[in-house]
DOSE-457418 format. One record per residue (C-alpha): x, y, z; residue number from 1; residue in three letters. Coordinates in steps of 0.2 Angstrom, whole numbers. Layout:
BEGIN
<site xx="X" yy="Y" zz="Z" pos="NUM" code="ALA"/>
...
//
This chain:
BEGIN
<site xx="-726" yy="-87" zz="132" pos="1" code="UNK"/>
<site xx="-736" yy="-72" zz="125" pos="2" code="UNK"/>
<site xx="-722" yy="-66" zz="118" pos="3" code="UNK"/>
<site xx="-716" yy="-80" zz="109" pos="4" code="UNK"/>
<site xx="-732" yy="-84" zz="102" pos="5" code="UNK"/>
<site xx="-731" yy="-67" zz="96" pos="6" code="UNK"/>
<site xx="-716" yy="-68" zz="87" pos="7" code="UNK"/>
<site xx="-718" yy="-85" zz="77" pos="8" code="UNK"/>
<site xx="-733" yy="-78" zz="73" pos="9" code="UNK"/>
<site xx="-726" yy="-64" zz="65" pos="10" code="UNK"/>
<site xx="-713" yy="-73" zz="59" pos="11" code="UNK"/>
<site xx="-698" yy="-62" zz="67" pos="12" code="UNK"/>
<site xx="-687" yy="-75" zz="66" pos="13" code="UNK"/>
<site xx="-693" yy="-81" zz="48" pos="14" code="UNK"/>
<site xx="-700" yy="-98" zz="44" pos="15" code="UNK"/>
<site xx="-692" yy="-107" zz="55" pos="16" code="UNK"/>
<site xx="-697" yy="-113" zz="73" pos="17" code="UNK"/>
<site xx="-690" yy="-106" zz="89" pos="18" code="UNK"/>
<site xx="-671" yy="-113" zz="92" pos="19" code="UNK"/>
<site xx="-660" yy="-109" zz="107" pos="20" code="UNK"/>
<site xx="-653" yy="-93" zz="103" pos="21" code="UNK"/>
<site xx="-674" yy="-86" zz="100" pos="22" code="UNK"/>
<site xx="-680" yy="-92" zz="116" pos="23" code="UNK"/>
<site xx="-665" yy="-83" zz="123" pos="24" code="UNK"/>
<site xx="-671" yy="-69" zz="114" pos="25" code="UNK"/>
<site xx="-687" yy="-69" zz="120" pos="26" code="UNK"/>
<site xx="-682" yy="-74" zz="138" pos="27" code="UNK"/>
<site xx="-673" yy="-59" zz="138" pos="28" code="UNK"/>
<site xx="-684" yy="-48" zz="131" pos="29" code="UNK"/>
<site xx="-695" yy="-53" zz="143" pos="30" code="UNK"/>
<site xx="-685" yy="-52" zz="158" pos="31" code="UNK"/>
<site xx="-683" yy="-33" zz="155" pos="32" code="UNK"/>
<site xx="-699" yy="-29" zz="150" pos="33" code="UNK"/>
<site xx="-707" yy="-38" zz="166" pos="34" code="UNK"/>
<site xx="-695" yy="-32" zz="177" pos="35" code="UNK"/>
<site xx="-692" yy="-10" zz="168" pos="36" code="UNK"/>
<site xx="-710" yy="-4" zz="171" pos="37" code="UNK"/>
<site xx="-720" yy="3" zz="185" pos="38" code="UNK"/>
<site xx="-729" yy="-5" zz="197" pos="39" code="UNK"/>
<site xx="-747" yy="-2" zz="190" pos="40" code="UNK"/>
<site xx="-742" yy="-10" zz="173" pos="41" code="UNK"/>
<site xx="-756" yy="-22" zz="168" pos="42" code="UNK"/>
<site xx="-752" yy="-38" zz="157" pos="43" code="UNK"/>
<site xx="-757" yy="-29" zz="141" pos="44" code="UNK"/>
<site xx="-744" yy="-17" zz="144" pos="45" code="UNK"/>
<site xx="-730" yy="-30" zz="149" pos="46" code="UNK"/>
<site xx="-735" yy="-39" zz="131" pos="47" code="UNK"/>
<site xx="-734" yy="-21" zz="120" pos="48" code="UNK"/>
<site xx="-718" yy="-18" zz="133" pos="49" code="UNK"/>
<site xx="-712" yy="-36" zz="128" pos="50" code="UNK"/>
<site xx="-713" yy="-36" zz="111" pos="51" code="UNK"/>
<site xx="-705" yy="-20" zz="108" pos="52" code="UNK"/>
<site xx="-689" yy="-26" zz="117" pos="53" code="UNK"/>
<site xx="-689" yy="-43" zz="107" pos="54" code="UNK"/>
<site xx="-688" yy="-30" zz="91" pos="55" code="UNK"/>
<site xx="-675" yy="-23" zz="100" pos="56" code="UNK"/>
<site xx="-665" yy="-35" zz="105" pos="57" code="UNK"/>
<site xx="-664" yy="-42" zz="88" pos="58" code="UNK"/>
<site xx="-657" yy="-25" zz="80" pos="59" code="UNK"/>
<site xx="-643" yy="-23" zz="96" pos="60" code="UNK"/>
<site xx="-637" yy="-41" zz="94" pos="61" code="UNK"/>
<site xx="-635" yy="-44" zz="76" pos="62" code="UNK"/>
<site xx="-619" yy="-49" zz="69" pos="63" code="UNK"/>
<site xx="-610" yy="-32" zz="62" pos="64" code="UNK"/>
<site xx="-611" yy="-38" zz="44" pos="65" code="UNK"/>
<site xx="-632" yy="-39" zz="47" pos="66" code="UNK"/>
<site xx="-633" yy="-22" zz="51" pos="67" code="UNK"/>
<site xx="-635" yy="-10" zz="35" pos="68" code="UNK"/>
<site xx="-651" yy="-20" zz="31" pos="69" code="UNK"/>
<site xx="-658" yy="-18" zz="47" pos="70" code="UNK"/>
<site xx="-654" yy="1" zz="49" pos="71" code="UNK"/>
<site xx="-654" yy="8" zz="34" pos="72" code="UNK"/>
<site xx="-671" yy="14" zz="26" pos="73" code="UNK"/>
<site xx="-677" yy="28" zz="15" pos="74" code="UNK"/>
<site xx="-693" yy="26" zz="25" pos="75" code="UNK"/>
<site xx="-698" yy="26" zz="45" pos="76" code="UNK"/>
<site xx="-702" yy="8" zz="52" pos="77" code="UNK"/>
<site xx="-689" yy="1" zz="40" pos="78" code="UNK"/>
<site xx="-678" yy="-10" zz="46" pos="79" code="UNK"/>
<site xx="-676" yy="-24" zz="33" pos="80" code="UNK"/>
<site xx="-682" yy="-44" zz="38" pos="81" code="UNK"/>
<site xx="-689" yy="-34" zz="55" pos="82" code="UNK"/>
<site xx="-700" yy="-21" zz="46" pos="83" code="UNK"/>
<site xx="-717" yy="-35" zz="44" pos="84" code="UNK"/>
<site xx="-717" yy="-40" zz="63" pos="85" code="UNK"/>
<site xx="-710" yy="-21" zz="67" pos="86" code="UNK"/>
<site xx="-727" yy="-14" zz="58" pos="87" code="UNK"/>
<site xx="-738" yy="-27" zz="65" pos="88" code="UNK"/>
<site xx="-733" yy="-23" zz="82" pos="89" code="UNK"/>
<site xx="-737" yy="-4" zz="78" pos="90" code="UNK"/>
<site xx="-753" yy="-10" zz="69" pos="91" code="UNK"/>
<site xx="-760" yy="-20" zz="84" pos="92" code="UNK"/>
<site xx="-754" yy="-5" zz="98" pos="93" code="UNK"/>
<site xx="-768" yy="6" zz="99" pos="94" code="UNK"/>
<site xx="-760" yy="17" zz="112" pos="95" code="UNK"/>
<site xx="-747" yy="24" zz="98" pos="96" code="UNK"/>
<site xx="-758" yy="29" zz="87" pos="97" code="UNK"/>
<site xx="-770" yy="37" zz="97" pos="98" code="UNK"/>
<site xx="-755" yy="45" zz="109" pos="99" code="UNK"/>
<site xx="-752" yy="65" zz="109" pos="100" code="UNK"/>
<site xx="-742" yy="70" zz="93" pos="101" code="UNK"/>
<site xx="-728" yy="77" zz="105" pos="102" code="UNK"/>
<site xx="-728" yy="59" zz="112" pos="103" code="UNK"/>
<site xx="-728" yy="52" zz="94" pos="104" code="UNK"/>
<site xx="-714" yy="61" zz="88" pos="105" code="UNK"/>
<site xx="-704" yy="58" zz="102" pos="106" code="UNK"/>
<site xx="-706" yy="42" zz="101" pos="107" code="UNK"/>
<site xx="-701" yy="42" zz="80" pos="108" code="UNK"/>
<site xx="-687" yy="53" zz="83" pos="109" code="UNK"/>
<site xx="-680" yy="41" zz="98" pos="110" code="UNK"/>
<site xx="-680" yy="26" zz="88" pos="111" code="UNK"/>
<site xx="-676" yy="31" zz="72" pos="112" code="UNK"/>
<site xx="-659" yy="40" zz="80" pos="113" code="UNK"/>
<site xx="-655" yy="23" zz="89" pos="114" code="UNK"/>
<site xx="-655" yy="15" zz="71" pos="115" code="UNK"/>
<site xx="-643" yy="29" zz="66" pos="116" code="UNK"/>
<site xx="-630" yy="25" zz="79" pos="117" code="UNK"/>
<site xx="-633" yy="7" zz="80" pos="118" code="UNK"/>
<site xx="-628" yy="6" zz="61" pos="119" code="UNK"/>
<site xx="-611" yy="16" zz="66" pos="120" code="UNK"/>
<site xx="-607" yy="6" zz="82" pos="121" code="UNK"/>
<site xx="-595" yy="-8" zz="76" pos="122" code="UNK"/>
<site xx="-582" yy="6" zz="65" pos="123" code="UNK"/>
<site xx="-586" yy="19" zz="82" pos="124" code="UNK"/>
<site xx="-576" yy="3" zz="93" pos="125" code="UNK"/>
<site xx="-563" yy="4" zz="81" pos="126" code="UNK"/>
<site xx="-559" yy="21" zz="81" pos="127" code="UNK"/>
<site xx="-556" yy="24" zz="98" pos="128" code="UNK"/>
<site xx="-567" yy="36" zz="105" pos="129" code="UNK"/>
<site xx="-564" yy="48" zz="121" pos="130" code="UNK"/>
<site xx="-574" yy="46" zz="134" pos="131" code="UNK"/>
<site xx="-585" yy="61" zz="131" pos="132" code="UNK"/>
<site xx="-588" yy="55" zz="112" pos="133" code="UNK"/>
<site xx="-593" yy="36" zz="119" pos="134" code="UNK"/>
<site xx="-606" yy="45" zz="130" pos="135" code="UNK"/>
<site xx="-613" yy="57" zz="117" pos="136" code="UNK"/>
<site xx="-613" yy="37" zz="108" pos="137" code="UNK"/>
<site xx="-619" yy="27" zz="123" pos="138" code="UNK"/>
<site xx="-634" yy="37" zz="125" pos="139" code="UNK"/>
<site xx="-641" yy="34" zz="109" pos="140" code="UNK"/>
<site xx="-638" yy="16" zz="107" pos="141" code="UNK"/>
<site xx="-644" yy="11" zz="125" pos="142" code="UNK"/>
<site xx="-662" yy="11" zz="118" pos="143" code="UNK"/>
<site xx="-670" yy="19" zz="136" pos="144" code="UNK"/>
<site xx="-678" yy="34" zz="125" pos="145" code="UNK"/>
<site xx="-690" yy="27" zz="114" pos="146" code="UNK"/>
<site xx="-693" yy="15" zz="130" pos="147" code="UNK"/>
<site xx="-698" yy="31" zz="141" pos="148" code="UNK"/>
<site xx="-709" yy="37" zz="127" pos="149" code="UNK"/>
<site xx="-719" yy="18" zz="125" pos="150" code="UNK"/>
<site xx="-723" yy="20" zz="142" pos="151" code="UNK"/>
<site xx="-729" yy="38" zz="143" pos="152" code="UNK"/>
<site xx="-740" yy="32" zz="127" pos="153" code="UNK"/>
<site xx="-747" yy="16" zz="135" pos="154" code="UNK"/>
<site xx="-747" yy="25" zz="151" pos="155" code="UNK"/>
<site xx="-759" yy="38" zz="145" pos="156" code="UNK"/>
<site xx="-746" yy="50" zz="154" pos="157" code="UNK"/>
<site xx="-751" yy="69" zz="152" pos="158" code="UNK"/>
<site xx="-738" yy="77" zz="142" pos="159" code="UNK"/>
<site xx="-741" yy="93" zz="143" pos="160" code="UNK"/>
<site xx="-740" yy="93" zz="158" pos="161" code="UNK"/>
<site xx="-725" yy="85" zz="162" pos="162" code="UNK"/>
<site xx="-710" yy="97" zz="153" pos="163" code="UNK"/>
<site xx="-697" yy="108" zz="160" pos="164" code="UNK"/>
<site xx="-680" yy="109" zz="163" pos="165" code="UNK"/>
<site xx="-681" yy="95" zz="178" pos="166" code="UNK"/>
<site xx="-691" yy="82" zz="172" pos="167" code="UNK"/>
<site xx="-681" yy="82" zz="154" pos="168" code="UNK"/>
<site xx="-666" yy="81" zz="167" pos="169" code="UNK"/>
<site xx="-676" yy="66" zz="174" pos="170" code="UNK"/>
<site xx="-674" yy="57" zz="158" pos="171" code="UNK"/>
<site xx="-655" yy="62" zz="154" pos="172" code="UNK"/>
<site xx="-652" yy="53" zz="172" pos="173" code="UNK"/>
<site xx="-660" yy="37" zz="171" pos="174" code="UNK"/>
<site xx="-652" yy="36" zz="153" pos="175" code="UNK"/>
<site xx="-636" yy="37" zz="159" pos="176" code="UNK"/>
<site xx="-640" yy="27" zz="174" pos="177" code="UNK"/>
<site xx="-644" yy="13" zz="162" pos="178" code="UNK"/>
<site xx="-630" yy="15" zz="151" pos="179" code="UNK"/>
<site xx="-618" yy="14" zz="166" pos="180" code="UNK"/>
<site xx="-626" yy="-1" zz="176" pos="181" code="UNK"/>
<site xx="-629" yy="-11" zz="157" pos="182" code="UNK"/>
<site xx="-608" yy="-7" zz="154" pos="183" code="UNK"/>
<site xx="-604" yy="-13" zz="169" pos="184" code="UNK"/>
<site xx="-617" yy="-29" zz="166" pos="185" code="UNK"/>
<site xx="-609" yy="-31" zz="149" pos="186" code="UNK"/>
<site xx="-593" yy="-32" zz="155" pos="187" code="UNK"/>
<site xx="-587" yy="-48" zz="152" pos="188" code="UNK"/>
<site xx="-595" yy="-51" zz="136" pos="189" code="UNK"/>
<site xx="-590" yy="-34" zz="128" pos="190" code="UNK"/>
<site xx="-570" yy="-41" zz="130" pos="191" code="UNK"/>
<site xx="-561" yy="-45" zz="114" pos="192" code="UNK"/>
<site xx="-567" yy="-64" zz="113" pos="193" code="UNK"/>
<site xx="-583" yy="-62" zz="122" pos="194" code="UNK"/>
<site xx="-603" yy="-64" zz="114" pos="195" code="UNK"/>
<site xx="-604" yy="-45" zz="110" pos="196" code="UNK"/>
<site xx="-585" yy="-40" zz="108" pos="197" code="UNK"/>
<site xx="-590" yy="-27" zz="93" pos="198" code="UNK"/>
<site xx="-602" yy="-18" zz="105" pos="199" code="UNK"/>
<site xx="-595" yy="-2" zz="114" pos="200" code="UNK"/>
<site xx="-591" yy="-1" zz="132" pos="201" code="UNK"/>
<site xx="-587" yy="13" zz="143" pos="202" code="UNK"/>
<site xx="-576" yy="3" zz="156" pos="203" code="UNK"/>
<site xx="-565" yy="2" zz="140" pos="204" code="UNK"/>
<site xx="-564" yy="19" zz="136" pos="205" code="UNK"/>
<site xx="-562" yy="25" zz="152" pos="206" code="UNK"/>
<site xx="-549" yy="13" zz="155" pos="207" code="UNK"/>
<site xx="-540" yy="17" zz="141" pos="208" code="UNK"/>
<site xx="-540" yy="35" zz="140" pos="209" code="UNK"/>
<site xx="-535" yy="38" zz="159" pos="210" code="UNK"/>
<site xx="-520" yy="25" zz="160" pos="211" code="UNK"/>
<site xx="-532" yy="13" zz="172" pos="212" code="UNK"/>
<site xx="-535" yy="-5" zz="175" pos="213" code="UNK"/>
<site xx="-550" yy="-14" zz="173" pos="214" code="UNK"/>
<site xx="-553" yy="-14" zz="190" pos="215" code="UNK"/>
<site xx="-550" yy="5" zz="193" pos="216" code="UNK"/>
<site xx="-563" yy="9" zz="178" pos="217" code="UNK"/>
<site xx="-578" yy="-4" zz="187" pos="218" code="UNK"/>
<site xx="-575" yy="4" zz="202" pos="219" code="UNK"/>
<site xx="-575" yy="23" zz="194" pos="220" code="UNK"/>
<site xx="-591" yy="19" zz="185" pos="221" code="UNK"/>
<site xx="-599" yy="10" zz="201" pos="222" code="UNK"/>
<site xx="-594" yy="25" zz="211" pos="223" code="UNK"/>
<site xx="-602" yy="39" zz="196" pos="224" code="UNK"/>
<site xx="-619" yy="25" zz="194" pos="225" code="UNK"/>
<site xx="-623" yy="28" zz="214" pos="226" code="UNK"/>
<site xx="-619" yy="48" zz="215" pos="227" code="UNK"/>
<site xx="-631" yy="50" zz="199" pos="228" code="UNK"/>
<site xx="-644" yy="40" zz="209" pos="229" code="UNK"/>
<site xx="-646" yy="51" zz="221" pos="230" code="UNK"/>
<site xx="-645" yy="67" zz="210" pos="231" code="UNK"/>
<site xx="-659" yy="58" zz="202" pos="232" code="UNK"/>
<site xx="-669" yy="54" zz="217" pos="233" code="UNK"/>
<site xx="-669" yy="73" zz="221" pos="234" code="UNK"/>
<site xx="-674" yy="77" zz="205" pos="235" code="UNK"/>
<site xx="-688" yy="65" zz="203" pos="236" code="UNK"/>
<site xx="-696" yy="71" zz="221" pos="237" code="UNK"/>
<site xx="-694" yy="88" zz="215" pos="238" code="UNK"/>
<site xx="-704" yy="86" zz="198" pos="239" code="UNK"/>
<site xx="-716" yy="77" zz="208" pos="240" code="UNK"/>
<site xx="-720" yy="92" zz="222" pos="241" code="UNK"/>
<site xx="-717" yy="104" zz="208" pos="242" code="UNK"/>
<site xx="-731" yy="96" zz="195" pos="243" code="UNK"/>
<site xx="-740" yy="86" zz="210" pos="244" code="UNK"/>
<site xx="-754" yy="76" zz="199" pos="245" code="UNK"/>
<site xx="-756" yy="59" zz="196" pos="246" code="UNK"/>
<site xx="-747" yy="59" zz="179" pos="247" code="UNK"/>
<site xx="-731" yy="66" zz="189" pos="248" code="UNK"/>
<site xx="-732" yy="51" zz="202" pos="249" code="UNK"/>
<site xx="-734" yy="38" zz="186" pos="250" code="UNK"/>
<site xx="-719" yy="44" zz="179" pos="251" code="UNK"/>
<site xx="-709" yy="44" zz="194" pos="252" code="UNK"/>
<site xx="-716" yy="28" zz="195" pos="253" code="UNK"/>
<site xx="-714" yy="24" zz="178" pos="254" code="UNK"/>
<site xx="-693" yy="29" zz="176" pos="255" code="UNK"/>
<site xx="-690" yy="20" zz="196" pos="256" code="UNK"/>
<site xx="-698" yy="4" zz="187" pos="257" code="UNK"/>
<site xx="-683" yy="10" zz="174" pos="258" code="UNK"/>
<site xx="-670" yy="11" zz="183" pos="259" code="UNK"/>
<site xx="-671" yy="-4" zz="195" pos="260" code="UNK"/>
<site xx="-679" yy="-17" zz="184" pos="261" code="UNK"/>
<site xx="-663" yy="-14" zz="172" pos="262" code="UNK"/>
<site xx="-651" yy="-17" zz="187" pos="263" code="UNK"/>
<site xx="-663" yy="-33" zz="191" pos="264" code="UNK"/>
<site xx="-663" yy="-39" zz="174" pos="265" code="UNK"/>
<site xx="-642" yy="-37" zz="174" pos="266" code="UNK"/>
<site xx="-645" yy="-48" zz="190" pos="267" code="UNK"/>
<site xx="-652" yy="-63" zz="184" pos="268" code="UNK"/>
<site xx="-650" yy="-65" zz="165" pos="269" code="UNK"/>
<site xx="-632" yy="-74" zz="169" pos="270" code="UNK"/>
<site xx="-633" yy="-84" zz="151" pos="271" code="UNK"/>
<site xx="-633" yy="-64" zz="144" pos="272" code="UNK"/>
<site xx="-620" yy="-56" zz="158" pos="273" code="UNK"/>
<site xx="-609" yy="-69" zz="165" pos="274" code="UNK"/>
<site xx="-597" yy="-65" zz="178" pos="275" code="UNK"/>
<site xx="-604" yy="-49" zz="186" pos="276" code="UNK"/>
<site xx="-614" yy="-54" zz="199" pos="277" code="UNK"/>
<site xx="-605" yy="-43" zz="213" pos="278" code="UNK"/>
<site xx="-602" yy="-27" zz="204" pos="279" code="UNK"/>
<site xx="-622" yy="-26" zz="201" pos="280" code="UNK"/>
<site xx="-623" yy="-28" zz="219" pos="281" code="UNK"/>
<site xx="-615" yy="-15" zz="221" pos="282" code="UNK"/>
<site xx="-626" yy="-3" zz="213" pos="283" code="UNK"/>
<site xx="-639" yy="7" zz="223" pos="284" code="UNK"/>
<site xx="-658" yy="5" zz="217" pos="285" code="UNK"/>
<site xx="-666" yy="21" zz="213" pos="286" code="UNK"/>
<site xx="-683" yy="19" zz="223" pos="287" code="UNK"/>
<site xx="-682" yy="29" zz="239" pos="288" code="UNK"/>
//
């Protein structure tokens, strides 16, 4: 209940106490943070981790009409009634301030860029995007990018020493691994009618712009989700025998926490993804 505690005392969700649809929030938020992260992650990590996906999950599910206050600023760490708690959190975590700049600014430009294409989602779903513009789109609203970069910061990861062509080809894989397994898990409540149906969703796209069912567009995206993982698997244990330190094993160890804890989280948050307990079954975990 870290979390919670946390956010009334931040007052994320105003003055009021928590209600239902809060400690959903924080449930949530929770559940991912807990479950996306390596294996070495100590409690304060899962409470910086936590928090950040509460702040989160606050911007990706408001109401379309909530939006321009929360992402539109003429200053970074703006985003409207969120920019107190959203300062606090950045306040009380030591690990960003004191990161690499390279790390820092990674981690600025990521979130900042999600605000961008959040603000955009709801008129991007009505202008019917192809599938190529929905994943330029998807990557950026999926929120694993400035997630990758918390954990390098609290981490500690060495940054230097982990570029190259492969390991930024790590991150554009588990990115799209996410945004593929997290459609799929949005499913139902990305229809017309459901909890989110202003949110984007690739099985839509795909279906509309190749003539295909429903069903034929779950089982193309299943399908692409298990090739990618074991592109990605490849490219991970390559990174790792080319940069061979313990920073490389804690990232590999890191984006698997990533990757798996997302499909986990799809799994068992069924008040948040109803309905799509056998297509997430279906998806092969990225740990070897």
């Amino acid at each position: 209940m870290r979390t919670s505690s946390w956010a009334v005392q931040k007052k994320l969700f105003g003055d009021s106490t928590l209600d239902t649809p809060h400690v959903r929030a924080v449930v949530v938020a929770s559940v991912y943070a807990h479950l996306c992260c390596p294996t070495t992650a100590n409690a304060h990590q899962l409470d910086v981790a936590a928090r950040f996906c509460l702040l989160f999950f606050c911007i990706d599910d408001a109401e379309p009409e909530e939006l321009p206050d929360l992402t539109t600023a003429d200053e970074l760490w703006s985003v409207g009634p969120l920019t107190a708690p959203l300062r606090a959190w950045l306040a009380e975590t030591d690990e960003v301030a004191q990161a690499p700049r390279i790390v820092r600014d990674s981690f600025t430009r990521n979130f900042h860029d999600y605000l961008e294409f959040r603000r955009a989602e709801p008129s991007s779903r009505q202008e019917a995007l192809n599938v190529t513009e929905h994943w330029d789109f998807r990557r950026q609203t999926v929120f694993i990018e400035p997630y990758i970069d918390l954990w390098m910061m609290t981490m500690a990861l060495d940054a230097d020493s982990l570029t190259g062509d492969d390991v930024a080809r790590c991150r554009r894989q588990v990115v799209d691994l996410v945004c593929l397994a997290n459609d799929l898990g949005s499913l139902v409540r990305d229809r017309d009618g459901g909890d989110a149906e202003h949110d984007l969703n690739l099985v839509h796209t795909y279906q509309r712009e190749n003539g295909w069912t429903e069903d034929q567009a779950v089982e193309h995206m299943v399908t692409e989700h298990n090739e990618l993982v074991i592109e990605f698997r490849a490219t991970i244990a390559a990174v790792c025998q080319r940069i061979a330190t313990s920073d490389a094993s804690g990232f590999a160890d890191m984006l698997y926490g990533i990757v798996d804890g997302n499909r986990d989280a799809l799994g068992v948050l069924h008040f948040r993804y109803p309905g799509v307990t056998s297509i997430i079954a279906r998806l092969l975990t990225s740990r070897p």
